[in-house]
VOZA-46932 format. One record per residue (C-alpha): x, y, z; residue in one letter. Coordinates in steps of 0.05 Angstrom, whole numbers, always signed. Each point is the difference from the previous one (the first is absolute). Layout:
px,py,pz,rest
X,Y,Z,A
...
//
This chain:
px,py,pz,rest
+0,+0,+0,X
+51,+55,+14,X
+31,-15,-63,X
-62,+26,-36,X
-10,+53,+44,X
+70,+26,-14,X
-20,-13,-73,X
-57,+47,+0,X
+34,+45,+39,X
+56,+9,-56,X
-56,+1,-59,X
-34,+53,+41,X
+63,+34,+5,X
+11,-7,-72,X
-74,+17,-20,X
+6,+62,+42,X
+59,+31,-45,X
-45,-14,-56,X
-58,+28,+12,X
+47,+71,+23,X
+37,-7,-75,X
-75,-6,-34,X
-28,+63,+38,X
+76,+38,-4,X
-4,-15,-82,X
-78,+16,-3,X
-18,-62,-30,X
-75,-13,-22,X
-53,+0,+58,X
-13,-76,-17,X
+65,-19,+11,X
+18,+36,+69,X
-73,-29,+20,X
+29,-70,-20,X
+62,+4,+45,X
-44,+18,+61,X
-46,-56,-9,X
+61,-47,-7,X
+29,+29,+70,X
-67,+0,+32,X
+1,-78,-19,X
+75,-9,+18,X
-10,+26,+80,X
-74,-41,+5,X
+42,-65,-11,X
+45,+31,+47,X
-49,+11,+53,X
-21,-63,-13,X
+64,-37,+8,X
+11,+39,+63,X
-60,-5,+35,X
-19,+74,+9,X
-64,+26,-1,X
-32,+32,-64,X
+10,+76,-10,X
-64,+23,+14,X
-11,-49,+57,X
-41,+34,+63,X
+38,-1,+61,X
-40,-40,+51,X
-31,+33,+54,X
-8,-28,+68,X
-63,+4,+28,X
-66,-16,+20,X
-59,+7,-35,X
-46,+61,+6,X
-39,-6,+60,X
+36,-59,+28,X
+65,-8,+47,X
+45,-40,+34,X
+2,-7,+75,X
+64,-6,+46,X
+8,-49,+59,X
-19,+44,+59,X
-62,+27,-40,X
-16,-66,-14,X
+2,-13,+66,X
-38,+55,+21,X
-54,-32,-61,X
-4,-60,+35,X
-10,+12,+73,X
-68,+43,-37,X
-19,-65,-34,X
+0,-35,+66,X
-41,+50,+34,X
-48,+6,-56,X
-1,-85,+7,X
-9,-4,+64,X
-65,+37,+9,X
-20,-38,-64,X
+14,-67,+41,X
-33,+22,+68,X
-67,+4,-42,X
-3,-60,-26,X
+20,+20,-70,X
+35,-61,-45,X
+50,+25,-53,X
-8,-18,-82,X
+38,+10,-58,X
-21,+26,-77,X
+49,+8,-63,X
+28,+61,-5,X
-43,+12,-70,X
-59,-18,-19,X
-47,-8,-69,X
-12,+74,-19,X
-75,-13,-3,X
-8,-13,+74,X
+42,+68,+19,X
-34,+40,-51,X
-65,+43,+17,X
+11,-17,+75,X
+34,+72,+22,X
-33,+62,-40,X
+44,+54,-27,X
+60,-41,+36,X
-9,-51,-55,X
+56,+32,-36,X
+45,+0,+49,X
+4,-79,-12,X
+65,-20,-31,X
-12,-58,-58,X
+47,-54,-19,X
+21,-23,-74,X
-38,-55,-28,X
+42,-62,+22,X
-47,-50,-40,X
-70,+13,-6,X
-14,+31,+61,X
-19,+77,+18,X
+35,+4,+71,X
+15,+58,+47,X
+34,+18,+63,X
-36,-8,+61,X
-32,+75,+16,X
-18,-20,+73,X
-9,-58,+42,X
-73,+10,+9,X
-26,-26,-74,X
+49,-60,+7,X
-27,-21,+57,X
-78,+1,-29,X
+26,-39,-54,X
+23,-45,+39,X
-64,-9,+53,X
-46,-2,-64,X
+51,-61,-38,X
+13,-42,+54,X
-74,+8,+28,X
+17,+29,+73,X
-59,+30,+40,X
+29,+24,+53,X
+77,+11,+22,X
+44,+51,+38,X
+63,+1,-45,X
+57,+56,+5,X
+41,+3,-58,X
+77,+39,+1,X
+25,+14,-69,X
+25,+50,-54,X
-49,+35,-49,X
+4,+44,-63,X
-10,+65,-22,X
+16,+47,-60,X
-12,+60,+41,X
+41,+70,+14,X
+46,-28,+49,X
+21,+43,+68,X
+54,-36,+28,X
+14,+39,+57,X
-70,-11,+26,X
-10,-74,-15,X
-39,+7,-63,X
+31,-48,-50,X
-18,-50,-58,X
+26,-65,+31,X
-18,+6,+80,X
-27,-56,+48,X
-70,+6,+26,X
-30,-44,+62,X
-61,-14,-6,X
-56,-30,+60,X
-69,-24,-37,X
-64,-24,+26,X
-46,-48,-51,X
-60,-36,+29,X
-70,+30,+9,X
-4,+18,+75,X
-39,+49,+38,X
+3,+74,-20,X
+56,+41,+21,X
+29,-60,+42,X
+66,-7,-44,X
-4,+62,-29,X
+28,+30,+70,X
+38,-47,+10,X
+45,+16,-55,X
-1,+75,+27,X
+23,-33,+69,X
+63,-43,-39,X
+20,+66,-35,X
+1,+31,+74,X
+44,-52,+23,X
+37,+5,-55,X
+16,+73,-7,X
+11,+0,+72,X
+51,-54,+0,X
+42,+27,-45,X
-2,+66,+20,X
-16,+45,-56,X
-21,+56,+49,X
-68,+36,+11,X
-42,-27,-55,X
-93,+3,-7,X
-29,-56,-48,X
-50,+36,-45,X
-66,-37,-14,X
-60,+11,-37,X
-48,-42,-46,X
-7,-18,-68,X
-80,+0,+0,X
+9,+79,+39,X
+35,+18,-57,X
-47,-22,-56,X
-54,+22,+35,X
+33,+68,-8,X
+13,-4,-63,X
-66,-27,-6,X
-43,+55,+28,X
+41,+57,-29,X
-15,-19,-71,X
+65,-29,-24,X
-11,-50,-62,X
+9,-73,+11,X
+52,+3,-54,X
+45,+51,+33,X
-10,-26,+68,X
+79,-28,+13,X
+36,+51,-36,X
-34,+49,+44,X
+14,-44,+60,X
+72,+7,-26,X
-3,+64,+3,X
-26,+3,+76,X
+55,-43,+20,X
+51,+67,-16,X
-32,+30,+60,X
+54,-22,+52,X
+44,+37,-63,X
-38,+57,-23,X
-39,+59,+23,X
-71,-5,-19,X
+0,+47,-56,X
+52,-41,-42,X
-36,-58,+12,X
-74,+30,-36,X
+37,+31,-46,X
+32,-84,-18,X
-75,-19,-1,X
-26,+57,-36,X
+51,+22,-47,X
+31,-69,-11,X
-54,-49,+17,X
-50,+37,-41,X
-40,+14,+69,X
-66,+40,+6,X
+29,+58,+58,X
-71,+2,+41,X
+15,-77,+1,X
+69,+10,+20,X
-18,+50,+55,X
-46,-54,+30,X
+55,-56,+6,X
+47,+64,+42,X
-58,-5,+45,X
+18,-67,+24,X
+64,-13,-22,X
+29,+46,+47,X
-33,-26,+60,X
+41,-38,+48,X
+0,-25,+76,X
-17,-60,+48,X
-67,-42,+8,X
-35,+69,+10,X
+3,+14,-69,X
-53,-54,-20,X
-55,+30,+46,X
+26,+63,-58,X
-16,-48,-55,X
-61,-24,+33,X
-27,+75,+1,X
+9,+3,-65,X
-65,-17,-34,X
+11,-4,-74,X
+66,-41,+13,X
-42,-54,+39,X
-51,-2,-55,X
+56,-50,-32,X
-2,-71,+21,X
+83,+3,-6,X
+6,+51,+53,X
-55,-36,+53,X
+46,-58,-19,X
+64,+36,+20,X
-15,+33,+56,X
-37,-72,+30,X
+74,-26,-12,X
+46,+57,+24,X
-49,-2,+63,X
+24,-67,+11,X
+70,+12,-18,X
+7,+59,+53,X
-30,-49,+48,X
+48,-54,-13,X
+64,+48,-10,X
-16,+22,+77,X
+5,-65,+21,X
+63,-11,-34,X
+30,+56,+38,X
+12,+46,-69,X
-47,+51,+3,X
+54,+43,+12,X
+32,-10,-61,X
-60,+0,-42,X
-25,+69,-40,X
-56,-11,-42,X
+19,+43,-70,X
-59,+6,-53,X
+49,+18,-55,X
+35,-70,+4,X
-16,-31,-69,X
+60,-51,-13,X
-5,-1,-74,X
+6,-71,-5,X
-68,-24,-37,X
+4,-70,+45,X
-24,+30,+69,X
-72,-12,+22,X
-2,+23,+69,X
+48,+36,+49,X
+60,+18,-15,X
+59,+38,+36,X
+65,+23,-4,X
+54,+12,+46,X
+41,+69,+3,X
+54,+30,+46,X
-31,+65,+43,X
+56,+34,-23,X
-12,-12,-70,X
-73,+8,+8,X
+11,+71,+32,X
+52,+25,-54,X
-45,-28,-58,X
-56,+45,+27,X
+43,+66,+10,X
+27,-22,-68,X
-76,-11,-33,X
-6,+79,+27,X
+61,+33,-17,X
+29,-35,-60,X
+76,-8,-15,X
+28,+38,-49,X
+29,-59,-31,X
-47,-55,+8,X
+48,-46,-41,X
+51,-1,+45,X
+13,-68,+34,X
+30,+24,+72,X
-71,+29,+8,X
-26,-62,-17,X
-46,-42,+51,X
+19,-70,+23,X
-71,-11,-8,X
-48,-60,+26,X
+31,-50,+41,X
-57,-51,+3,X
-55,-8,-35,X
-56,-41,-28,X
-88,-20,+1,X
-46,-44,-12,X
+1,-23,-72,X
-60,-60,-1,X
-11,-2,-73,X
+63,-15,-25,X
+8,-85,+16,X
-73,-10,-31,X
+30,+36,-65,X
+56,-44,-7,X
-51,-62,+18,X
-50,+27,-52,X
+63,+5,-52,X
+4,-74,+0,X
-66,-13,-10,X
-17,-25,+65,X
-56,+30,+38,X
+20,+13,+71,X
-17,+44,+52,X
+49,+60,+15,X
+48,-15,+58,X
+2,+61,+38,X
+65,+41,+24,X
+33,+45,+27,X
+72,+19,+19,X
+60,+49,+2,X
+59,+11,-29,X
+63,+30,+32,X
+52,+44,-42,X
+67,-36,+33,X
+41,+53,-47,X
-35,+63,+26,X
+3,-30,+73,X
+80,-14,-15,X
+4,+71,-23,X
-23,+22,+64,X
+29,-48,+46,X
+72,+11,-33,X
-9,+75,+1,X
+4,+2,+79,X
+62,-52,+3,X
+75,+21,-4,X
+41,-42,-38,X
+45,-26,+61,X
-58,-21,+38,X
-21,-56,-50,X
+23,-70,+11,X
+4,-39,-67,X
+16,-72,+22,X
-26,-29,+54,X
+65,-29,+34,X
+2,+3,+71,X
+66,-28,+31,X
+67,+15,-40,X
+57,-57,+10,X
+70,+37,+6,X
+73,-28,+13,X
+40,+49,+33,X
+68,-29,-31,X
+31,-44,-47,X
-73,-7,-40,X
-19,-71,+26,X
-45,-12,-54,X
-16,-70,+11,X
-23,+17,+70,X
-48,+66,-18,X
-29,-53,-49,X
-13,-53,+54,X
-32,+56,+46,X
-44,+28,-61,X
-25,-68,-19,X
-24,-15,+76,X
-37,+66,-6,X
-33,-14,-52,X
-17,-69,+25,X
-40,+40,+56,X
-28,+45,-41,X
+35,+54,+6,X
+23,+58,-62,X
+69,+2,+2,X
+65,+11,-52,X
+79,+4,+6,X
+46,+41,-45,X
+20,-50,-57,X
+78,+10,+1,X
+38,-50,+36,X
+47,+68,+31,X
-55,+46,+22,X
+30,+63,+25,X
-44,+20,+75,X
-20,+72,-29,X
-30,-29,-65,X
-42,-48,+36,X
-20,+56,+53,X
-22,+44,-52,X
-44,-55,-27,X
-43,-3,+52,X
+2,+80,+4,X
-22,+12,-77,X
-49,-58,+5,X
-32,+10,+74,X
+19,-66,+24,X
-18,+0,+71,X
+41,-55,+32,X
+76,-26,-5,X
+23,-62,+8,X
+87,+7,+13,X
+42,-56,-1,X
+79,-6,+8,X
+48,-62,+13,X
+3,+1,+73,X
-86,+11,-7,X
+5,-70,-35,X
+48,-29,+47,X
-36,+21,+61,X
-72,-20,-34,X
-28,+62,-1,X
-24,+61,-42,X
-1,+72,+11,X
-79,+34,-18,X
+12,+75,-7,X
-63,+46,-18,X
+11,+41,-63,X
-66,+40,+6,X
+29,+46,+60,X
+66,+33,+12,X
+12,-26,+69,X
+73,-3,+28,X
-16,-34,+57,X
-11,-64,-45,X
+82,-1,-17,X
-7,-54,-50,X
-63,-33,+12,X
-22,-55,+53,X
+27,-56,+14,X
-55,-66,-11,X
+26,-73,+1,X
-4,-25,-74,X
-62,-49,+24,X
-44,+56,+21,X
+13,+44,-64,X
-60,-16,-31,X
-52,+6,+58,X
+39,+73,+21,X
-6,+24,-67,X
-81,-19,-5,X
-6,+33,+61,X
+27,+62,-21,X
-35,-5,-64,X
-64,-1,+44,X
-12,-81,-40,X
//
């Protein structure tokens, strides 16, 4: 091979005097033209012989893709002691965990999520089959009761879904993200489940600590009933309700001018919605609705009220009433919900989306003004197994449910916001085995092993001459709370020295002294095992 490189070296050499005597004796256009295409041949063969990328090759860029990112070990870590919280609660009530492919046919995501629908993000045809990327967890899940003829189950489901939306990185809104979810299906007495859910997302918000938070509720058959006795067509009903939705967002008048401007709405009809809309409160605000005589003319709003009635009752007993604030411009423009639905926001992003909503930013595009958002947040959707059941041609009755969904990469956001860097433990190792001279590998490795026999996280420098400082600092950079020192004369004498690294503490000299045997049991005890 280097012989032909050197080869077409040379002729490129000799090509290049060529083509400088053509263009130095003027010689026809055709001819210099010739030359170049004969040394644009000669250094091709000599990229290829050499291996070098073409020319015009891009230069690879590393990195993610839009909306997506990596995570390192201590925020991993951080990710995973949320995931256990979240579970936990899950486990307490009963719930049992599932599993769904991570896409699905297009025809059972499609039509399921309103204007969202094209936020869905569709996969090539990989042989005869339409297929997208799962959108949520919720539709899955319905799938899933409907195929494998389940009537009643409390499943929590922890996985990654997809959307082609604007990402905002910095406040957890992202196209690839994990979402929790907690569902309810079975037909059971009104409200019952319903605030239960409410009750897990409590727990759960609580447990993790996301700060002061209020769980907004209100129902889907209020809403209609609105829309319903202020005039608005049948046809228009969820792109208005879309437009309601903007109200945690918006001041009022942007949001009339979307339905009347954009939406195509009648303004008298518009003005009627405000009325309600912007009504919010506790359980006193349905003796409000009650008073309101050409609202309860609508069999949808006797409904709701019967059922918030109940809910209030049954969120009291719960012990979340506190948390609860029933908000009438709540719309969740997922076309799926039935019943009640809610959604769980910080206070402090509740209070500085209001004062926003009043005085607008002057530059409402940019992201650090951006809110993190819902936390939580979910309904009642009881329609949507008996469409899947009626798809196959199979008529069944409509399993009913109801359930919640948790945003784990808002809740990170937040969570990882309040931590400093130093304070995060990646690993879990608890006990660090060091030699304090002439390595004595083979031993550390005997003492590891019997930890880990009893069941306890522990690791040794691998170099068979670890210097003392370079294992100290180990268990400074990666918070590992106990030492366990060894020497010869420790060996000889059948003992170890256990030294705690979490505190700076002269009085411990070099650590303890405990008799080889009793190693194990001192170190559980410490460990509080």
């Amino acid at each position: 091979m280097s012989g032909t490189v050197e080869q077409l070296q040379a002729q490129i050499k000799v090509q290049g005097d060529a083509i400088r005597q053509l263009k130095s004796a003027q010689a026809p256009a055709d001819d210099v033209q010739a030359a170049l295409t004969l040394m644009q041949d000669l250094k091709e063969r000599l990229r290829i012989e050499t291996g070098a990328p073409p020319a015009d090759a891009k230069k690879l860029v590393l990195k993610t893709p839009k909306g997506t990112r990596d995570y390192t070990a201590k925020e991993m870590s951080v990710r995973s002691d949320i995931f256990q919280a979240i579970t936990s609660v899950f486990e307490r009530h009963g719930a049992v965990t599932i599993d769904t492919p991570v896409f699905e046919l297009k025809e059972i995501l499609m039509g399921k999520y309103g204007e969202d629908s094209k936020l869905i993000y569709d996969l090539a045809d990989q042989g005869g089959e339409s297929c997208s990327l799962r959108y949520d967890l919720t539709v899955p899940f319905a799938r899933y009761v409907a195929m494998n003829g389940v009537t009643s189950i409390k499943r929590y489901h922890i996985a990654k879904v997809y959307r082609r939306d604007q990402p905002a990185m910095t406040k957890g809104r992202m196209r690839e993200f994990f979402q929790c979810d907690y569902d309810i299906a079975g037909a059971y007495d009104v409200m019952v489940a319903d605030a239960e859910c409410v009750r897990v997302a409590v727990e759960v918000l609580s447990k993790v600590d996301v700060g002061a938070f209020v769980i907004k509720i209100n129902h889907r058959m209020l809403l209609d009933a609105v829309f319903e006795t202020a005039g608005v067509e049948e046809e228009k009903v969820r792109a208005i309700s879309s437009a309601v939705d903007k109200l945690d967002k918006l001041p009022w008048a942007d949001v009339r001018r979307e339905m009347t401007e954009e939406k195509g709405l009648d303004g008298a009809v518009a003005d009627r919605i405000g009325e309600f809309v912007q009504l919010r409160g506790g359980a006193e605000l349905l003796e409000r609705l009650q008073s309101m005589p050409d609202l309860m003319r609508s069999e949808k709003a006797q409904q709701g009220v019967r059922e918030m009635q109940a809910f209030f009752k049954y969120a009291e007993i719960y012990g979340v009433l506190d948390r609860i604030s029933f908000d009438m411009s709540l719309a969740r423009g997922l076309d799926y919900y039935t019943g009640i639905i809610y959604e769980a926001v910080l206070v402090e992003e509740e209070e500085k989306s209001r004062t926003k909503s009043q005085t607008k930013s002057r530059n409402p595009s940019d992201e650090s003004q951006a809110r993190v958002g819902s936390i939580a947040a979910g309904g009642r959707y009881d329609k949507l197994v008996g469409m899947f059941a009626e798809s196959r041609g199979k008529k069944a009755a409509d399993v009913p449910c109801v359930g919640i969904s948790f945003g784990v990469e808002r809740i990170y956001s937040v969570v990882m916001s309040r931590m400093r860097e130093q304070q995060i433990k990646a690993n879990r190792t608890q006990v660090y085995v060091i030699a304090a001279h002439n390595g004595l590998l083979e031993e550390r490795m005997r003492i590891t092993t019997e930890l880990w026999d009893a069941g306890i996280a522990a690791e040794f420098m691998y170099k068979a001459k670890a210097k003392l400082q370079a294992q100290f600092k180990v268990c400074d950079d990666e918070r590992i709370p106990l030492a366990v020192i060894i020497g010869q004369s420790e060996i000889d004498d059948g003992i170890v020295l256990i030294k705690n690294m979490a505190v700076r503490d002269e009085s411990q000299g070099n650590g303890v002294r405990v008799k080889r045997v009793d190693m194990v049991a001192e170190l559980k005890q410490r460990l509080g095992q």
